[in-house]
C-alpha positions in Angstrom: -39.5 52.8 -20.3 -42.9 54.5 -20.6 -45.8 52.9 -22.6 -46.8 54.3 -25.5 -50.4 54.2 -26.7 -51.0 53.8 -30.5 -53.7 55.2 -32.0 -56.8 53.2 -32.6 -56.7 51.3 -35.6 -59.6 52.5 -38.4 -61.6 49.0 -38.5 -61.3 48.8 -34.2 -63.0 52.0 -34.2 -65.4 51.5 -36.8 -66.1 48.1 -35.3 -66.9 50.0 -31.8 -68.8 52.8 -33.4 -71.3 50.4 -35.2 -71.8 48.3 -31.9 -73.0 52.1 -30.5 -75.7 52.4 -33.2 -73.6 53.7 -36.0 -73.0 52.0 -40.1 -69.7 54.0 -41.5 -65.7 54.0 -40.7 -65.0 57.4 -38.7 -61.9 59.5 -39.8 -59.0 59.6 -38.0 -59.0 61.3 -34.9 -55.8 63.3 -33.5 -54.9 62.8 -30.0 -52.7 65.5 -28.8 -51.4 65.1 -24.9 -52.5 67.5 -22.8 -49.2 69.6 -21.8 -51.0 72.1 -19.7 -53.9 71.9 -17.0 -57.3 73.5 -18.2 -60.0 74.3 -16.0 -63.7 75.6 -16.9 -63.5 78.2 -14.7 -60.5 79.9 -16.3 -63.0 80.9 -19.4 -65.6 82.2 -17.6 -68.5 79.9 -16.5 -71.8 79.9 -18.1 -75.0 78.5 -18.0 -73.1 75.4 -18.1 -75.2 71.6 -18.0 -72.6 68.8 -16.6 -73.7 65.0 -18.0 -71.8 63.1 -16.0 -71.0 59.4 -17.5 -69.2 57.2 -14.7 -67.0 54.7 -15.8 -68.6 51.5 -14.9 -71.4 52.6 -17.6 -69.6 52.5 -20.6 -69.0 49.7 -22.2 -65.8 47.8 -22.6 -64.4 45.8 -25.5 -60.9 44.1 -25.0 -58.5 44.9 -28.4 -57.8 41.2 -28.4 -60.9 39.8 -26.3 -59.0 39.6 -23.2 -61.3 39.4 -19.8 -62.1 42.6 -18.1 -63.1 43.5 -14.9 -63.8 46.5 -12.4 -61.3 48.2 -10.5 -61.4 47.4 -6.4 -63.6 50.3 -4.6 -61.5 52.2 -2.2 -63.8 55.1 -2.5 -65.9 56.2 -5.1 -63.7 58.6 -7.2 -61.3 54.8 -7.8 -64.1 52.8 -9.0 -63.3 52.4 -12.7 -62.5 50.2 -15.5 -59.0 48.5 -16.4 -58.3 45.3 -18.4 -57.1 42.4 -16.5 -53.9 41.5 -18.5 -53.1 45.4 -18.5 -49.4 44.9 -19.7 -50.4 42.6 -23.1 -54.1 44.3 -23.5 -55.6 47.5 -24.7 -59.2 48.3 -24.1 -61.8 50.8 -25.6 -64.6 52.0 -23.6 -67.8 53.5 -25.0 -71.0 55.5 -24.2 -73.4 57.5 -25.7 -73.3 61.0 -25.1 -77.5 62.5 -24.7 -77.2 66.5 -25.2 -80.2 68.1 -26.4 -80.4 70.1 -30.3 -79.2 73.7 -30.8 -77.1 73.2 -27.4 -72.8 73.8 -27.4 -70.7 71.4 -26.0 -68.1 73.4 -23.9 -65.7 70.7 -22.3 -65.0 67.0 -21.8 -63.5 65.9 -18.7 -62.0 62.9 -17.5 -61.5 62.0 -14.2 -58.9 59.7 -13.8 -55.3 58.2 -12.0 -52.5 57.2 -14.3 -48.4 56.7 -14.1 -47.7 56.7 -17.9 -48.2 59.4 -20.5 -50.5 58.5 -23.2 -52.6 55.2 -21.5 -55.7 57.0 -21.7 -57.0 58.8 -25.1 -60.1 60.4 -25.2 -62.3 61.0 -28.3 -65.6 62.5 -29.1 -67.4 61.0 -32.6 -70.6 61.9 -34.3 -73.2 59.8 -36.0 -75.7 62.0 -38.5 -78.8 60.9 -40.2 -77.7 59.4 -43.1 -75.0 57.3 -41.2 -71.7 59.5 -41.5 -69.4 58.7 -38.4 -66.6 61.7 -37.9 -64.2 62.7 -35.0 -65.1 65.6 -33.6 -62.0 66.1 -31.5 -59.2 63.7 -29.1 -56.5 63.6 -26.6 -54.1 61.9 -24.6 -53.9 62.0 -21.0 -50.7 62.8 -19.0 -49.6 61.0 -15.9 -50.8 62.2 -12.2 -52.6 61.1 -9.6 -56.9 61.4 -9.3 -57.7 64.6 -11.0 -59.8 65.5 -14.0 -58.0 66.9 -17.4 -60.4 68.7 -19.6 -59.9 69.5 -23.0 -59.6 73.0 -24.5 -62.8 75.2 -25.1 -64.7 73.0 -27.8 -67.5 75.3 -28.8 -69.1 72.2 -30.5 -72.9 72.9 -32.1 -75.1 70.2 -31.6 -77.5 70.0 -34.7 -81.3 70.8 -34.6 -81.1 66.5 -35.9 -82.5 64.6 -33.8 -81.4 62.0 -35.9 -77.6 62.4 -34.8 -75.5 60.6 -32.2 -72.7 61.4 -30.3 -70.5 58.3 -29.1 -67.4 59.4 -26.2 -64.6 56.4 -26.4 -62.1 56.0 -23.6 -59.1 54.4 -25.1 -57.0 52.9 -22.7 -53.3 51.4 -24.0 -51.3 48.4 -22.0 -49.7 49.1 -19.6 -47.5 47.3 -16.9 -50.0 48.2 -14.0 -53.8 48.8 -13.4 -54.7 52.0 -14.6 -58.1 53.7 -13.7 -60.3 56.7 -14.8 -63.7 57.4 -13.0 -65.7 58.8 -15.4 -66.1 61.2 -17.9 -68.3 65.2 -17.8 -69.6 66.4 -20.6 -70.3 70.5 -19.8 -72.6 72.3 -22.1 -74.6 75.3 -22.5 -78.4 76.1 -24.1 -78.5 78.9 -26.9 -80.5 81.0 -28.9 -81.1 80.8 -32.1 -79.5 83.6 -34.4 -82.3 86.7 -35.0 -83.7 87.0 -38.3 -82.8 89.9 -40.5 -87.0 91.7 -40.8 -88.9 92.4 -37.3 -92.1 89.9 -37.0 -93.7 92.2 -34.5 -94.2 96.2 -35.6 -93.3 97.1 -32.0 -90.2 94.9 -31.2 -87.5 96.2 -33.8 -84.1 94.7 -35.4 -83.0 97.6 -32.6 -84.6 96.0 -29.3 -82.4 95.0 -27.0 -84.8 91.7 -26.1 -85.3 91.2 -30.0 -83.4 88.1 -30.4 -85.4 86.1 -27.6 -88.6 87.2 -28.5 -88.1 86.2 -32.1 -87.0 83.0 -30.6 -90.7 82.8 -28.8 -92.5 83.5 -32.1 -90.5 81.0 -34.3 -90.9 77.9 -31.9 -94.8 78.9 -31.5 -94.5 79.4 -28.1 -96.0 82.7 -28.1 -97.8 84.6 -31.0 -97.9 87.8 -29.6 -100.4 90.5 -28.5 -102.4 90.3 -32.0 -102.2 93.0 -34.6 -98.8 91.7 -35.3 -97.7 93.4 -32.0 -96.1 91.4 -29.4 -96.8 94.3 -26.5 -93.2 93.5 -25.0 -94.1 96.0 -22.1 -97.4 94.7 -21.3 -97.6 92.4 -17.6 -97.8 88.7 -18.1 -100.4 87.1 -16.3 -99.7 83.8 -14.0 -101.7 81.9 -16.7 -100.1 83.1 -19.7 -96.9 82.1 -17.9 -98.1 79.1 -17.5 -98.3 78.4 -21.2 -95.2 79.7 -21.9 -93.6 77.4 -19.8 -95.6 74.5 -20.7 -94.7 75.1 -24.7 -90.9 75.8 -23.9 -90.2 72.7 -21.3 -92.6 70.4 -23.4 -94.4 69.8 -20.7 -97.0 66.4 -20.8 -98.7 64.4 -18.2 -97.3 60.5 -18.1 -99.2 58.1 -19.7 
């Protein structure tokens, strides 16, 4: 008879949530399982960032405080997590998630090996400035062997806060043997903020095809223009001036 997984209890989550930094009980999360295989590619792949989180760097807190350890190392892809007493114990898994403001999360990933429907749930929260911890999306893991299940298209803004969090929990149910996952990807893309509505610069219009980006340059400071409140979008750049547009963009400093 398969295993099934029950969904986190509200206090359990809560309780791993505030261990990760945040104060407030999350809302429930839903956890579908994945009925068909999704891959990135199938959607078209963009300028796509992977941050890759490997299992043995999350952190793991038994459901009932039972020992855990780490899987044996055949090979790289099977070293991960599982709970010692797998058939009386759960076990949550956490990390922090690091993707930078005004980017889109695009896809989770889990890499993973499991014989039972439902052991592993996945589930992406989010911690704002004032505290407020709220699922941003979940799912449940069908049996296979090593592969990686992503999620649908997320298309999840990350807020120009650099006061927010983003905590990824690996849920893993009892089970009557070892079950392992490797690690989880987080795939995401930069953007651009939206274009005004008025023109800043006389000669680059609502019309120009470039206006959105250069807007973008103007609002970050990164470049004021030509003067005369022109931005001379068809004048040559010099090695220099590329220099400091560079330099402004990346946030470029010297160590201390």
């Amino acid at each position: 008879m398969r295993a099934k997984c029950s969904p986190s209890s509200r206090s359990s989550v809560a309780a791993l949530l505030s261990a990760a930094g945040a104060a407030a009980e999350p809302s429930p999360v839903s956890r579908p399982l994945l009925t068909a295989r999704v891959s990135p590619a199938e959607f078209g792949i963009r300028d796509e960032t992977i941050t890759a989180i490997t299992a043995t760097s999350f952190t793991a807190i038994s459901t009932s405080g039972a020992g855990l350890d780490i899987g044996t190392p055949v090979d790289l892809q099977t070293f991960g997590r599982y709970c010692v007493d797998c058939e009386a114990e759960g076990v949550i898994h956490f990390a922090t998630v690091s993707v930078p403001a005004g980017a889109v999360i695009d896809f989770i990933g889990v890499n993973n090996t499991t014989d039972t429907d439902l052991t592993f749930q996945v589930a992406l929260f989010e911690r704002n400035r004032l505290g407020h911890v709220g699922g941003l999306v979940g799912f449940a893991i069908p049996a296979h062997d090593w592969d990686t299940d992503y999620d649908r298209p997320l298309n999840i803004s990350v807020p120009n806060n650099l006061a927010h969090q983003y905590v990824l929990t690996v849920e893993q149910a009892p089970s009557s043997r070892p079950q392992y996952f490797g690690g989880v990807e987080v795939w995401w893309h930069r953007t651009v903020s939206a274009a005004p509505a008025v023109a800043t610069f006389g000669d680059v219009p609502t019309s120009n095809a470039f206006f959105q980006f250069i807007e973008a340059l103007a609002a970050s400071g990164i470049s004021a223009g030509c003067g005369g409140g022109n931005f001379c979008p068809d004048a040559p750049v010099t090695r220099a001036q590329m220099a400091a547009f560079l330099s402004k963009a990346l946030g470029l400093h010297f160590p201390d």
